[in-house]
C-alpha positions as CSV (number, residue, x, y, z in Angstrom):
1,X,83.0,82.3,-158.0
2,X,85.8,79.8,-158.9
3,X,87.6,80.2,-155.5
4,X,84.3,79.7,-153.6
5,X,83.5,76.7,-155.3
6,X,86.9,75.0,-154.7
7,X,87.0,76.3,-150.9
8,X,83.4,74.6,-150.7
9,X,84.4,71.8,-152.1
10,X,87.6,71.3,-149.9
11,X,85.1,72.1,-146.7
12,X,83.0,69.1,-148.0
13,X,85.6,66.7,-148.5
14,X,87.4,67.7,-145.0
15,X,83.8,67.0,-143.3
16,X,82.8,64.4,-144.7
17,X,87.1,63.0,-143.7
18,X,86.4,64.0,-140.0
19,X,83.1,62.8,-139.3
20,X,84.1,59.5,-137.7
21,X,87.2,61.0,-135.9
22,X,85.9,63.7,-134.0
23,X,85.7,62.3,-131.0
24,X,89.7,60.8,-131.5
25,X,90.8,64.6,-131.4
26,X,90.2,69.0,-130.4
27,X,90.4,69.9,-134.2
28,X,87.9,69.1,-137.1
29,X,88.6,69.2,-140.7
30,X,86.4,72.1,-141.1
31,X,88.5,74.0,-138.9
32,X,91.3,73.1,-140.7
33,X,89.9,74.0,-143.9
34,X,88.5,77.2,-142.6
35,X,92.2,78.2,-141.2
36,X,93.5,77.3,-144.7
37,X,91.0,78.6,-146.6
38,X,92.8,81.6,-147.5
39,X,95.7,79.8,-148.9
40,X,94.5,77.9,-151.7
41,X,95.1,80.1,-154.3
42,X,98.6,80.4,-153.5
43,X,98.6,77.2,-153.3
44,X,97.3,76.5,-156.3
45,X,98.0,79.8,-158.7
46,X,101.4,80.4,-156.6
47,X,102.2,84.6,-155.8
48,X,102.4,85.8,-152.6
49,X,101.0,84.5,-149.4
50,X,98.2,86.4,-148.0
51,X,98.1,87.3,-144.9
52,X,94.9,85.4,-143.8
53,X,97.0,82.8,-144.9
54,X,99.5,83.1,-142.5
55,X,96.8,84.0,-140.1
56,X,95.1,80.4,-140.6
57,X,98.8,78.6,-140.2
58,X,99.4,80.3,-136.7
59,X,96.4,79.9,-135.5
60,X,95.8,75.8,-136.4
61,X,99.6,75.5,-135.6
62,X,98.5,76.9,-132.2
63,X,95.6,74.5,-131.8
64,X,97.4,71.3,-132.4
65,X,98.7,71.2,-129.5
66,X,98.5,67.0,-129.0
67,X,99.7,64.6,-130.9
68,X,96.5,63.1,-132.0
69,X,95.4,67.5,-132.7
70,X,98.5,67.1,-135.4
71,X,97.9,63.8,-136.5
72,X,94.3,64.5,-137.0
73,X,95.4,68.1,-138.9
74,X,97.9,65.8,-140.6
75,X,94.7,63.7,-142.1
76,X,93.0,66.9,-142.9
77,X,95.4,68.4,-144.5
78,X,96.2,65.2,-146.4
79,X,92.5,65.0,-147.6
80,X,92.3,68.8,-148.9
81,X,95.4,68.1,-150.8
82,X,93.6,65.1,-152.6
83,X,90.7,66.9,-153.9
84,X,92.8,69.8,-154.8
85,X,94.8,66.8,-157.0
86,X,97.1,68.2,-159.4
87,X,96.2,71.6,-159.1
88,X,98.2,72.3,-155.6
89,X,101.6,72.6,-155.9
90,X,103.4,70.5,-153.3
91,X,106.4,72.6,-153.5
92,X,104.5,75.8,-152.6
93,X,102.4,73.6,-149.6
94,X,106.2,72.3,-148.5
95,X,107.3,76.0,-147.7
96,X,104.1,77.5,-146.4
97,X,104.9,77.0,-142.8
98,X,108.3,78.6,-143.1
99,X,106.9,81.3,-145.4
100,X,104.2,82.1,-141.9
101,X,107.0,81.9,-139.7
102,X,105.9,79.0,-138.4
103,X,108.4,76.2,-137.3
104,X,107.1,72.2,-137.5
105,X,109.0,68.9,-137.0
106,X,107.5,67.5,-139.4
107,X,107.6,68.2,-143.8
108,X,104.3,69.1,-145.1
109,X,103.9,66.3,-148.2
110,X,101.4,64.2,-149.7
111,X,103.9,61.1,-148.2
112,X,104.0,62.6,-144.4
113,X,103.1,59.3,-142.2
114,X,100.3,61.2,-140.3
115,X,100.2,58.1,-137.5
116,X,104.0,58.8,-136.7
């Protein structure tokens, strides 16, 4: 029950972030959160990664294919890590693309410039 209440809370939070950028970009903040989903209790509780987690990665990594897709992602992402506040653990979020196999220019962090 504890798990569904933070992954409804993070969906909330991430619509309520993309309703007035939409239109700016292909991916929403719920999509983003329902590609993540599976991660926040590694994220959070640490373990292994499951492998819905690593599903969710690939995939959104695969639909951000323009910038403003990433940038957009980048916001999302950003958002979801707020109203998870002290409980993610940054470290763990900084690896998870490398732990999918998945390869990005960019370091996932609270401080990522999303506009760059």
């Amino acid at each position: 029950m504890e798990g569904f209440l933070k992954l409804s809370t993070l969906l909330i939070v991430c619509m309520l972030m993309s309703a007035p950028m939409t239109s700016e970009a292909a991916i929403s903040c719920g999509a983003v959160a329902s590609n993540l989903g599976q991660c926040i209790n590694y994220l959070t509780r640490g373990g292994f990664v499951p492998r819905g987690c690593c599903s969710g990665v690939q995939r959104l990594h695969s639909m951000a294919r323009t910038t403003r897709d990433r940038q957009q992602a980048c916001r999302c992402i950003q958002g979801a890590a707020r109203a998870l506040g002290s409980r993610l653990n940054p470290g763990r979020a900084a690896r998870l693309p490398g732990a999918c196999r998945v390869r990005i220019s960019y370091p996932i962090s609270a401080r990522t410039n999303c506009n760059k």
